[in-house]
C-alpha positions, 0 to 999 in steps of 0.5 A: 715268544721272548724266552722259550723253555724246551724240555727235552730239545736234545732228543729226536723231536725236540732237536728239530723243533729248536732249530725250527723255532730259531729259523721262525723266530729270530728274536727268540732265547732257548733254553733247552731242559734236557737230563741226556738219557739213552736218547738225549744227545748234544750231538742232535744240536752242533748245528744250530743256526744261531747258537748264540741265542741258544743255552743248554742246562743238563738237568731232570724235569722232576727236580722242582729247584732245576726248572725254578731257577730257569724261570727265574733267571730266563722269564720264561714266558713259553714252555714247549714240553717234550720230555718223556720216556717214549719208548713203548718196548722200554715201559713194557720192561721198566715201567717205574722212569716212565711213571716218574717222568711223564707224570711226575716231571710234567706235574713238577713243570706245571707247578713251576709255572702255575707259581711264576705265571699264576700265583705271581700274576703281577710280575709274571711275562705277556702272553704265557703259554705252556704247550704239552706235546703228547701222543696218538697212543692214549687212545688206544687201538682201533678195529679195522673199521674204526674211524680214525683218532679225533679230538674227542676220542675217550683215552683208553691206553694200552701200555705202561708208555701211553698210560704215562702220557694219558695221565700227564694229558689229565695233568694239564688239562687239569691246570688249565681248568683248576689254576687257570693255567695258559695250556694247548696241548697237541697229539701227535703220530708216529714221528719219523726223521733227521737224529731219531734214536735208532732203536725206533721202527724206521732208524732201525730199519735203515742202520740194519738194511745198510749193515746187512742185518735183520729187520725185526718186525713184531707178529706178522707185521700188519700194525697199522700206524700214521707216520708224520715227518718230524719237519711238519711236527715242528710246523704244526706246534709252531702253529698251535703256540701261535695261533692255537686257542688256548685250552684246546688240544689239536690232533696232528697226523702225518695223513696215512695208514701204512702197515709196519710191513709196508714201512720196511718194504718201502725202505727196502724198495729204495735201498735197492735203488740206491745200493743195486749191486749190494749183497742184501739186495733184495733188501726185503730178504733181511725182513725177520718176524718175531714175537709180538710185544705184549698188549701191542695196539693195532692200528691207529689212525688220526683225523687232522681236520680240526688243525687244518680247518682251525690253523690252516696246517697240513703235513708238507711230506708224503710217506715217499717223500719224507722216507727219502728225505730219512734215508738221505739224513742217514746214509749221510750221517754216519758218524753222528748214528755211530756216537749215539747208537754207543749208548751203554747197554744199546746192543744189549739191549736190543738182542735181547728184545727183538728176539728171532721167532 
């Protein structure tokens, strides 16, 4: 991996990664993608351990001249594409950005470079790879004795969000049998941790908690999920660009099943061993419920042998662990939450959408 073209390293996962991939490669140039909308920031960037092999270009996925350029002038030889519109509240209300930029960016990236990797075979670097990050949500929902998400699982998506992500999926695996194209592709959970945008379940949950304010949880709570610190994300994509078999696609999973309750009670728990004299304490007082999102799945549940049989990964972090790892970044980060919850419209928006049942 000489020259690395991130998509969307300025959000939550994508940050982390960049940075995990200069502390494993050192010889590795980064070039982060990133159209800084809502949940984009260069905020989620100020520390990078080595900033000189590290460039930045402001720009959208679906304009063909913008990545062509990249590949031009970087010889990308690795793509790790993270771009999306991932917020499943957001597709519900505003589905169009979601179909251009998770169909359409990840069609325009694919182009790009089956026509750099493929068509111009002979000019084209060593060992290309183009690694599409996606979600568990593509498989839809699963009854309580379902067994969990594996690999062969039939897509069956419920949102406009993982509908988008289903198809850019189809997208390529398509290029990958039509073209030739280098793909892995890897599935992930639900990710929690350092400079996740605060409107997501666990973010949000700490910034209210601390503030004093309600925690919303949709319906009654018991949405079941798996919960994957975004430190083990990064260690499990590294490995399946490394050692990943090409063409294949990998589930990755945090290895637990805890209800959306059980998530804020926990963050409650130790907030009130953190903060024992706080007006909030009990902190689970805050927890509010309020109308189910329309379609909203109810449980998931991944199965990771396949990544750890194959590749020798497993998530590093427990739940307990990784909340308190969460918890830490946050309380200590006040400032950087502040710049980015002061995104036009965040508040509003949120009034708005977690309305009090």
């Amino acid at each position: 991996m000489d020259n690395v073209l991130v998509t969307g390293g300025a959000g939550f996962i994508g940050c982390n990664f960049i940075r995990y991939l200069q502390e494993q490669c050192p010889q590795s140039k980064i070039i982060n993608l990133d159209a800084l909308t809502y949940a984009g920031s260069t905020e989620n960037l100020t520390d990078l351990p080595s900033p000189e092999r590290y460039t930045f270009v402001e720009g959208d996925i679906c304009q063909y001249s913008t990545i062509e350029k990249i590949f031009q002038e970087h010889k990308i030889d690795t793509v790790v594409h993270f771009a999306a519109e991932s917020h499943v509240d957001r597709s519900i209300h505003g589905p169009g950005q979601f179909i251009q930029t998770n169909i359409v960016g990840t069609f325009t990236l694919l182009e790009v470079a089956r026509h750099f990797w493929i068509t111009k075979k002979e000019e084209a670097p060593q060992n290309t790879r183009f690694h599409h990050v996606s979600t568990d949500e593509v498989f839809g929902s699963l009854e309580p004795e379902d067994p969990a998400f594996q690999e062969t699982t039939s897509y069956d998506p419920s949102s406009p969000y993982s509908a988008s992500k289903a198809s850019s999926d189809h997208l390529v695996r398509a290029y990958s049998h039509t073209y030739g194209l280098p793909i892995t592709i890897t599935n992930c959970s639900n990710n929690y941790g350092p400079n996740q945008f605060p409107e997501k379940l666990i973010p949000l949950m700490i910034m209210n908690a601390t503030q004093g304010k309600p925690l919303p949880l949709y319906g009654d709570g018991q949405q079941v999920r798996d919960w994957l610190y975004v430190e083990d994300h990064c260690e499990a994509i590294f490995c399946v660009i490394t050692k990943g078999k090409l063409g294949e696609t990998y589930n990755v999973g945090g290895d637990n099943q805890p209800s959306n309750r059980e998530i804020v009670q926990s963050i409650c728990r130790i907030l009130d061993e953190y903060f024992p004299n706080s007006p909030s304490h009990p902190h689970k007082s805050l927890i509010t419920f309020v109308k189910d999102r329309p379609g909203h799945d109810r449980r998931y549940a991944m199965n990771i042998d396949k990544i750890h049989q194959d590749l020798g990964w497993q998530p590093r972090e427990s739940l307990e662990s990784g909340l308190r790892k969460t918890i830490d970044w946050y309380l200590n980060n006040g400032s950087w939450l502040s710049k980015v919850s002061q995104d036009a419209g965040y508040e509003q928006w949120l009034q708005k959408n977690y309305k009090e049942r």
